[in-house]
N, C-alpha and C positions, 0 to 999 in steps of 0.2 A: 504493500500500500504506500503510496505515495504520501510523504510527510505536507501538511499545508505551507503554504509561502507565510515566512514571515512579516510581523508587523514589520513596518518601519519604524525607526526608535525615537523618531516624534507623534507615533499614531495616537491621535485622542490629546493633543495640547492644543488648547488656544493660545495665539499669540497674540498683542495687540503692536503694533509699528506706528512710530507716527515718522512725518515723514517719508511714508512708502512711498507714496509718487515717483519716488525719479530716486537716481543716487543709488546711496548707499541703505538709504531707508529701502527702495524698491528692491536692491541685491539681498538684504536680507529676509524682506517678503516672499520673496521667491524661495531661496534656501529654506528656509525654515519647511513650505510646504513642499519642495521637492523630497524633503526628509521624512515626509507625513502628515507634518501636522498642520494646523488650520488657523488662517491670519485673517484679524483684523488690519485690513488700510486705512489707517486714519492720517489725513494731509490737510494741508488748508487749501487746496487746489480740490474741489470735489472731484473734476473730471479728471483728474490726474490718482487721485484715492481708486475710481470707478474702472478706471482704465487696468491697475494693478491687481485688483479683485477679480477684473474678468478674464486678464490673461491666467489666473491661479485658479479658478473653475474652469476655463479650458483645456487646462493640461490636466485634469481632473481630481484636482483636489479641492480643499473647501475655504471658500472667502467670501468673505462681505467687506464695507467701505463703510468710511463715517467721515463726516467734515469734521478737521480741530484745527484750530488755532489756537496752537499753545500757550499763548499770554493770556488767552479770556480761560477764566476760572470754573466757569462751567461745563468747557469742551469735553473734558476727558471723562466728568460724570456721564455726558450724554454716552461718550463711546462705549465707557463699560458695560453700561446697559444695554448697549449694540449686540455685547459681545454676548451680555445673559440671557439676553431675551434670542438667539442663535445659537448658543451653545452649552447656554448653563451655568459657564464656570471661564475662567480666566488661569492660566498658570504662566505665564510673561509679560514681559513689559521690554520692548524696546526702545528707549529715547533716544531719538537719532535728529529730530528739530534741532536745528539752529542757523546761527546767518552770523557774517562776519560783516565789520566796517573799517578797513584801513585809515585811523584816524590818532593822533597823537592827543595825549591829555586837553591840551591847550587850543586843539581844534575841536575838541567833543562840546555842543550844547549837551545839559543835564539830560534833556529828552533820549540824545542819542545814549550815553552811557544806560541809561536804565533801561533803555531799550533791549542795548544787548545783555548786559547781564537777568534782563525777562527772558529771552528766548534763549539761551545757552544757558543756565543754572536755575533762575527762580524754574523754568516749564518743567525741571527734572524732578524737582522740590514736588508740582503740583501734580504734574502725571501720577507718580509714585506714591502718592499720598490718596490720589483716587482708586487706584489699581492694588494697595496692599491689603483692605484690607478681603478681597475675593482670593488672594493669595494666601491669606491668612484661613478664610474658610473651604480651602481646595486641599489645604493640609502640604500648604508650599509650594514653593517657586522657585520664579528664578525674574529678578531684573539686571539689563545690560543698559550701561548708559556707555555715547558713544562721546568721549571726549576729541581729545588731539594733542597732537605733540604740542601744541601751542601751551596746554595746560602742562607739558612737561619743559619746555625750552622757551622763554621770551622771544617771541617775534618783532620785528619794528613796527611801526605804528598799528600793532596789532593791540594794545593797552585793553580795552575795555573786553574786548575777545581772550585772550590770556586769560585775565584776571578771573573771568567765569569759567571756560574750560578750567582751570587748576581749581577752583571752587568747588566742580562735579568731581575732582577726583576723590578730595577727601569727605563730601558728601559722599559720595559712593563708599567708603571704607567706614563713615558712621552707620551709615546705612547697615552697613554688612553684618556690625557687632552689633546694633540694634534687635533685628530680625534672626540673626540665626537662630534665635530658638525655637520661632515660628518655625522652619525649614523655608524659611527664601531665601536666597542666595544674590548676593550684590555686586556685579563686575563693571568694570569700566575697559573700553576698548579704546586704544588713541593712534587713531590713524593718523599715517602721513598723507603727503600732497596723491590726491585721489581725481583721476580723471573723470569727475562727479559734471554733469549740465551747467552746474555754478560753475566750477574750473576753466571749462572750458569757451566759455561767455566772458570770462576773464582775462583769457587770454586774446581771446580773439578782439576785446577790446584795448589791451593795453598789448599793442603785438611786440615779438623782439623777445620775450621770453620764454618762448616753449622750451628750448634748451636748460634752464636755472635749473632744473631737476640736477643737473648733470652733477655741476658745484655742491650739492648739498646732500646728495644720497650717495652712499655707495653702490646699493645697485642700479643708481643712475638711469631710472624711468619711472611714471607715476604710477601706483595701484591699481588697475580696475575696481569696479566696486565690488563685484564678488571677492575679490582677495580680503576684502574685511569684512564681510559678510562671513563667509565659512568660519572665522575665531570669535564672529559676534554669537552664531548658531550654536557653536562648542561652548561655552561659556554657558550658556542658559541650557545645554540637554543635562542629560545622569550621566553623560562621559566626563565632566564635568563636577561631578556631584559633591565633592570634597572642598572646591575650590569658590570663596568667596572672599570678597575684599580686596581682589587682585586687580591691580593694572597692568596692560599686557601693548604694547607700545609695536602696532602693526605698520612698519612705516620704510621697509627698506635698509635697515641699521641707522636711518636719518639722526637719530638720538642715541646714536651709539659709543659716537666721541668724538675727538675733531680730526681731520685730516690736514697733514701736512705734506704740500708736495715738494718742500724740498728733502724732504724724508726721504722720497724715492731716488732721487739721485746719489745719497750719501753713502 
């Protein structure tokens, strides 16, 4: 007799993503379900949430959408409820929202600085706070917040962006001692320069830099999004299951240390 095909080892998780739309949010939406399991898209782009739902029931597995905008305080209420009134129960949370502004202290109005540190660290604060406690009655989880080398290395006029990614990291690490005894688990991922729709809109406006990667990474080319996808999906499954409070710096060796080229000739 033939043995049955196994589960896949995300069968029966929901997941919630914000951010799917596009990115890195969208590379791990996909992942997540290619492994099994069943995602919420939640974006502030409906049609862009809609669009990544429907490519994850095409491939056939299970997805729904929800509008959030992770600065309004209500957003992520609505979604959880998205996710119960579809599936029940919640066991993740991926925080992958955020937006950068290339601006030094002295060129930020207040608006702008609170801006970013809302959408890069307060949205991790409120996502997570909507989302733990269905985590808490599912008998544990797992949340991944998706930082950046930024919160691990000072970028130039990247002030207000820094200051919140490095905020999410050790949120994330209170987080973890908080909750473990619940069984949810709190990881932070911190990618480097990622060939993300933003990046590349980026460059195409400010041209003459595609090459910078080179100077700055050892393996001297940008991520795709799924390369941070697959350690955002490991982090939140039971291959994982021990590991919480970790930051885990996907980025090329970019934060590895410095390089000196006159080293190589010496």
């Amino acid at each position: 007799m033939l043995s049955s095909i196994p589960a896949l080892p995300l069968s029966g998780r929901i997941a919630i993503v914000t951010a799917a739309g596009a990115g890195i949010g969208r590379a791990i939406a996909i992942e997540w379900a290619a492994r099994g399991g069943t995602v919420v898209a939640a974006d502030l782009d409906a049609e862009s949430a809609r669009a990544t739902a429907h490519g994850i029931r095409t491939s056939g597995r299970e997805s729904v959408w929800a509008t959030v905008d992770v600065t309004d305080p209500e957003a992520m209420p609505r979604a959880v409820t998205t996710a119960l009134d579809s599936y029940g129960r919640v066991d993740a949370l991926f925080n992958v929202a955020g937006a950068s502004m290339p601006k030094r202290v002295d060129e930020m109005a207040d608006s702008d600085w609170y801006r970013m540190i809302d959408i890069n660290l307060t949205s991790v604060y409120r996502c997570s706070k909507a989302v733990i406690p269905e985590l808490r009655r599912a008998g544990g989880g797992s949340i991944v917040n998706i930082s950046s080398t930024a919160g691990l290395l000072a970028e130039n006029r990247c002030s207000a962006y820094s200051a919140a990614k490095g905020g999410v990291l050790l949120l994330t690490k209170n987080m973890a001692m908080d909750y473990a005894a619940d069984g949810i688990r709190v990881n932070a991922i911190c990618p480097g320069s990622t060939m993300t729709p933003r990046i590349r809109d980026y460059l195409d406006r400010v041209p003459g830099h595609d090459s910078m990667i080179d100077d700055l990474c050892p393996m001297k080319r940008f991520a795709a999004p799924e390369e941070i996808a697959r350690p955002a999906v490991f982090l939140a499954s039971d291959e994982a299951s021990y590991i919480t409070g970790a930051v885990l710096a996907v980025d090329g060796g970019l934060t590895a240390g410095k390089h000196f080229a006159i080293f190589e000739d010496a």
